[in-house]
C-alpha positions in Angstrom: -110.1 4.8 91.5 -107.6 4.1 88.6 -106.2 1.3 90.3 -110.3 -0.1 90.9 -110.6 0.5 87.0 -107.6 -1.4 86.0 -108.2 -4.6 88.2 -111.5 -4.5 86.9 -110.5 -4.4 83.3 -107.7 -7.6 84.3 -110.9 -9.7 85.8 -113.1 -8.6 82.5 -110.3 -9.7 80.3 -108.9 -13.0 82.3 -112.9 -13.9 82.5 -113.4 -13.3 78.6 -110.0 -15.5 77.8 -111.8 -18.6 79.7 -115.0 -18.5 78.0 -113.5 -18.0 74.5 -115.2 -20.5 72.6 -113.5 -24.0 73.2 -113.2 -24.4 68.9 -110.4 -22.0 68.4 -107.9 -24.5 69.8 -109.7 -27.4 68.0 -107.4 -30.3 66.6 -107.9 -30.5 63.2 -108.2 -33.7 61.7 -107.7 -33.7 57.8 -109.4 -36.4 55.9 -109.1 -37.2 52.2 -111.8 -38.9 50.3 -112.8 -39.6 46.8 -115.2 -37.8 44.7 -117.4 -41.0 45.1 -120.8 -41.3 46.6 -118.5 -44.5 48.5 -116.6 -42.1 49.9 -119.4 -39.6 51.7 -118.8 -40.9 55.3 -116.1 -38.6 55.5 -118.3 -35.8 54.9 -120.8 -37.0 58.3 -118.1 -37.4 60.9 -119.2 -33.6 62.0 -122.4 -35.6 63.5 -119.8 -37.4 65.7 -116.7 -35.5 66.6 -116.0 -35.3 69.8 -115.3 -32.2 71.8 -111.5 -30.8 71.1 -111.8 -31.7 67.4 -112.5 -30.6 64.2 -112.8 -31.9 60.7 -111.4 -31.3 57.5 -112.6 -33.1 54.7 -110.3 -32.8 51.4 -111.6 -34.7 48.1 -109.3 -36.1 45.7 -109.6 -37.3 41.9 -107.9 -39.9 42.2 -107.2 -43.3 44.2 -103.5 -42.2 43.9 -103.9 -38.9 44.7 -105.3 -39.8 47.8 -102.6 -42.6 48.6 -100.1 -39.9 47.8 -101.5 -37.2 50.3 -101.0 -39.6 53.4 -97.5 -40.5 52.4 -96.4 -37.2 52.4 -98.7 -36.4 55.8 -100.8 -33.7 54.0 -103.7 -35.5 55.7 -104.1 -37.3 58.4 -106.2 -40.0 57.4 -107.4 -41.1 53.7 -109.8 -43.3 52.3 -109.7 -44.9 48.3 -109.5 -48.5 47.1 -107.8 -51.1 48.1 -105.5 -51.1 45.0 -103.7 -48.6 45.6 -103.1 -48.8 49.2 -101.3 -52.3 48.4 -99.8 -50.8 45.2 -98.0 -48.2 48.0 -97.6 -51.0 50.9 -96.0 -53.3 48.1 -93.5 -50.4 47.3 -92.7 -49.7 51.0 -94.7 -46.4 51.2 -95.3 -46.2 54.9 -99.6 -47.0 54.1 -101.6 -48.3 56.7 -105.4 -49.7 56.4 -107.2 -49.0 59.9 -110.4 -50.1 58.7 -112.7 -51.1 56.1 -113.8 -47.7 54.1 -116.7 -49.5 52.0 -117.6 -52.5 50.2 -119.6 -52.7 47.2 -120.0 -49.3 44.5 -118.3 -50.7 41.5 -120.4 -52.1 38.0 -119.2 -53.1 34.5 -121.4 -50.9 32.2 -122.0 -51.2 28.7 -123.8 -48.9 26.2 -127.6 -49.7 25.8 -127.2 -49.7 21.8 -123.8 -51.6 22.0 -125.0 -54.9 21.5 -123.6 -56.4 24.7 -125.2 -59.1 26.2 -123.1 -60.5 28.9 -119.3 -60.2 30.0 -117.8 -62.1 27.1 -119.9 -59.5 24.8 -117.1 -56.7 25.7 -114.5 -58.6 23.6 -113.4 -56.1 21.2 -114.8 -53.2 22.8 -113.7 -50.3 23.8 -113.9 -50.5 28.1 -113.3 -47.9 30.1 -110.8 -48.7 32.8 -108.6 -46.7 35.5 -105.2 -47.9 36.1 -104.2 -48.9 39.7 -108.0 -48.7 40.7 -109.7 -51.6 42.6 -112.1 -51.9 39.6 -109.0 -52.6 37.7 -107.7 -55.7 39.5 -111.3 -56.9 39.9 -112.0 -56.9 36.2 -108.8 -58.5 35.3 -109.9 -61.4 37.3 -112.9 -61.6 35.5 -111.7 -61.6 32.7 -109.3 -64.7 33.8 -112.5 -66.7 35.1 -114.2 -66.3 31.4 -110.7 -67.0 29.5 -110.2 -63.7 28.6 -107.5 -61.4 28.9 -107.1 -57.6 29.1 -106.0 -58.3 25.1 -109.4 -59.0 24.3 -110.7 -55.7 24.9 -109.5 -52.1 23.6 -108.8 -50.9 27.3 -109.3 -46.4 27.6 -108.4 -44.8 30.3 -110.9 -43.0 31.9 -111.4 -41.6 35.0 -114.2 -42.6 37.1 -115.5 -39.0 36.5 -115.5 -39.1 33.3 -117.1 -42.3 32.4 -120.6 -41.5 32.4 -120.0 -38.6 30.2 -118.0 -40.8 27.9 -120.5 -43.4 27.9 -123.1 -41.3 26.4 -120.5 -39.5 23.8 -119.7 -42.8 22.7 -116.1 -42.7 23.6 -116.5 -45.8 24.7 -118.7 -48.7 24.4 -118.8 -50.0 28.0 -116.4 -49.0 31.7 -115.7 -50.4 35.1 -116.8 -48.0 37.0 -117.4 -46.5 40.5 -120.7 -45.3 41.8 -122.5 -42.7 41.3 -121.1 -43.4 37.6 -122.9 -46.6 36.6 -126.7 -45.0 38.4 -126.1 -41.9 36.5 -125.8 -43.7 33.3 -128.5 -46.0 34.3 -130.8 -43.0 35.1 -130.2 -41.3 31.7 -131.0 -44.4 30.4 -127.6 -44.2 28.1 -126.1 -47.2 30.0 -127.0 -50.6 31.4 -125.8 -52.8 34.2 -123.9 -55.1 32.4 -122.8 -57.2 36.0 -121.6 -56.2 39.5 -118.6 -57.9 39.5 -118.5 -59.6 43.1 -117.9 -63.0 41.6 -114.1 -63.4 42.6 -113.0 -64.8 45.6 -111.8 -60.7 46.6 -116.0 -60.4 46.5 -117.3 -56.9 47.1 -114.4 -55.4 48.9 -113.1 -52.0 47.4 -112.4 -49.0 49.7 -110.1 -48.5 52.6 -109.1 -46.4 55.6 -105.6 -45.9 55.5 -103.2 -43.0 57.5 -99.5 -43.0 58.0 -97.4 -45.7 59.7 -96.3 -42.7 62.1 -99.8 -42.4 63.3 -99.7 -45.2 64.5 -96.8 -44.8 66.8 -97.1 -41.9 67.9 -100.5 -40.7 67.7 -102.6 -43.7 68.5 -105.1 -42.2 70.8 -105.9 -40.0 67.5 -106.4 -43.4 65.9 -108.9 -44.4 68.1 -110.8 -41.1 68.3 -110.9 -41.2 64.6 -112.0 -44.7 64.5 -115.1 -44.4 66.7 -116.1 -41.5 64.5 -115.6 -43.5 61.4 -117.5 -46.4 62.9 -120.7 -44.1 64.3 -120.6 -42.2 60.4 -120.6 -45.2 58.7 -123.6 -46.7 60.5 -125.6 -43.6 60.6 -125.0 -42.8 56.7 -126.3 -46.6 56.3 -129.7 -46.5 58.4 -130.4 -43.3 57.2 -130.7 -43.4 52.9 -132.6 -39.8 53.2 -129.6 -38.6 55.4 -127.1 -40.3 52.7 -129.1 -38.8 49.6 -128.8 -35.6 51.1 -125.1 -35.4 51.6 -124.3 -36.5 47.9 -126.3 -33.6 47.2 -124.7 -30.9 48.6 -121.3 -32.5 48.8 -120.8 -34.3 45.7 -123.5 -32.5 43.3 -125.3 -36.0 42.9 -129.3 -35.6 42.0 -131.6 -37.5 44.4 -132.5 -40.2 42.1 -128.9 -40.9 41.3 -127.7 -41.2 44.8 -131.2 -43.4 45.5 -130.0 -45.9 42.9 -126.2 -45.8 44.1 -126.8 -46.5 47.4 -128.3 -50.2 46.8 -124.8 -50.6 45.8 -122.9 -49.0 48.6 -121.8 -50.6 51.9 -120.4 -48.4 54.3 -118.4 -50.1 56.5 -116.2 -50.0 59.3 -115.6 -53.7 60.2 -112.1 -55.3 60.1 -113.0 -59.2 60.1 -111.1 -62.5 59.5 -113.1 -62.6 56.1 -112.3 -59.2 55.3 -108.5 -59.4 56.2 -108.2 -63.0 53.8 -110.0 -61.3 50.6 -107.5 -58.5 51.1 -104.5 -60.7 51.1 -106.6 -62.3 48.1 -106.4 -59.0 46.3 -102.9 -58.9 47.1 -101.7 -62.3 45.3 -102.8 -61.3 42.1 -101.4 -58.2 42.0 -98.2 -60.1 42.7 -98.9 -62.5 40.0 -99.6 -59.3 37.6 -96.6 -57.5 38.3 -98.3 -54.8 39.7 -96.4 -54.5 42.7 -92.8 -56.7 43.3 -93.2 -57.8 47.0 -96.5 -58.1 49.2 -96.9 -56.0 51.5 -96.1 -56.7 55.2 -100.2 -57.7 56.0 -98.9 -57.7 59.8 -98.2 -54.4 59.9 -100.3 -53.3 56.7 -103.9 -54.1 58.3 -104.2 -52.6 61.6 -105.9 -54.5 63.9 -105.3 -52.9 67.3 -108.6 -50.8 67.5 -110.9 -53.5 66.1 -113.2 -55.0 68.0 -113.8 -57.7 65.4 -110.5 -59.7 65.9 
């Protein structure tokens, strides 16, 4: 009879091992993203992992604090803008872009009572700008196409957090900013749209998907899981504005309105194109001729091309 009992006790137990539920051996992916509502996707690749997988999303404050984290490996994969990916690439950090993150989500602001009228208005002002952000470079080269240069304006540096908060304290008179910043200002009605600054030849391109250069060699099949993910996010967060709204909600704190109005400026995107590829190496050039970075990076091995379907 004791015999009986123990083998039945070894069959209950070997029979409650293989029906333990499949997540507790889960493969953690860790993804960083920005406090940005052009950062969410991120936040919907739960609709899309695949079995054996499991998301972490861990936001950031900053581009470079995101850049930083896949350096040192303490995520997988990271999203922020194409600045400082290059500003790490052009230092020899071992940064990789894997795909597009999202175009689009940056405005030049000004104060509604500032008396600015158009871009050469912000001479003399008092611009809120965030070193080694995409909205950085971009604005420089504004500047260059009016004439101007970053001399002509009392630059404050402000993170993107921050500016609509210093916008309406009068910190500052204007700020290149990241969305949801310019809609919140716009909802308050403290700020106005001053311009979208897709002018340049580096156009609307701003965020990136970047992960380690090990990843790449020794993890690709990771890479391609995570890509496909990323790809399905980005397309459902884009058909689906209620879905999108929603998420900036609960995830970022963003009110419905505001999130409305930031998403006519957000592309989520996933697409690695010829186009895409030659405004990046765009990008690049002038931080060369700025001094931002010494060398170029190594585009051949900077851009990863080997998932996309696009090339």
């Amino acid at each position: 009879m004791l015999t009986r009992l123990l083998l039945l006790a070894t069959l209950t137990c070997s029979a409650l091992a293989l029906s333990a539920p499949a997540h507790a051996a889960d493969k953690v992916i860790k993804v960083g993203t920005l406090k940005l509502i052009h950062g969410i996707t991120p936040y919907f690749y739960d609709k899309f992992v695949p079995e054996g997988y499991k998301i972490e999303v861990i936001p950031f404050e900053t581009p470079t604090d995101g850049k930083n984290a896949v350096v040192t490996k303490s995520v997988d994969f990271g999203t922020y803008g194409l600045a400082a990916a290059t500003l790490g690439a052009g230092a020899g950090e071992p940064v990789v872009i894997i795909a597009p993150q999202c175009n689009g989500g940056m405005a030049i602001v000004s104060k509604v009572d500032a008396n600015i009228a158009n871009f050469k208005g912000l001479k003399g002002k008092r611009v809120g700008i965030l070193p080694g952000s995409t909205q950085e470079a971009v604005f420089l080269d504004r500047l260059k196409s009016e004439g101007m240069t970053i001399k002509d304006v009392e630059s404050v540096r402000v993170s993107f957090s921050e500016m609509a908060s210093a916008l309406e304290r009068g910190d500052i008179e204007a700020y290149v900013g990241a969305e949801p910043g310019p809609s919140i200002s716009v909802v308050k009605g403290v700020g106005k749209v001053l311009e979208f600054p897709y002018s340049t030849p580096t156009g609307s391109v701003n965020m990136v998907m970047t992960t380690h250069a090990d990843m790449i060699k020794d993890n690709p099949e990771l890479v391609k899981v995570f890509l496909e993910m990323h790809r399905k996010a980005s397309e459902y967060a884009m058909a689906n504005r209620q879905a999108l709204v929603q998420m900036a909600g609960a995830k970022l704190g963003i009110p419905a309105d505001v999130a409305n109005k930031a998403g006519d400026n957000v592309q989520l995107t996933w697409k690695i194109d010829n186009e895409w590829i030659q405004r990046s190496k765009y990008y690049g050039s002038l931080m060369l001729e700025r001094k931002q970075i010494r060398k170029l990076p190594d585009y051949n091995s900077f851009i990863f091309t080997g998932s996309s379907p696009q090339l």
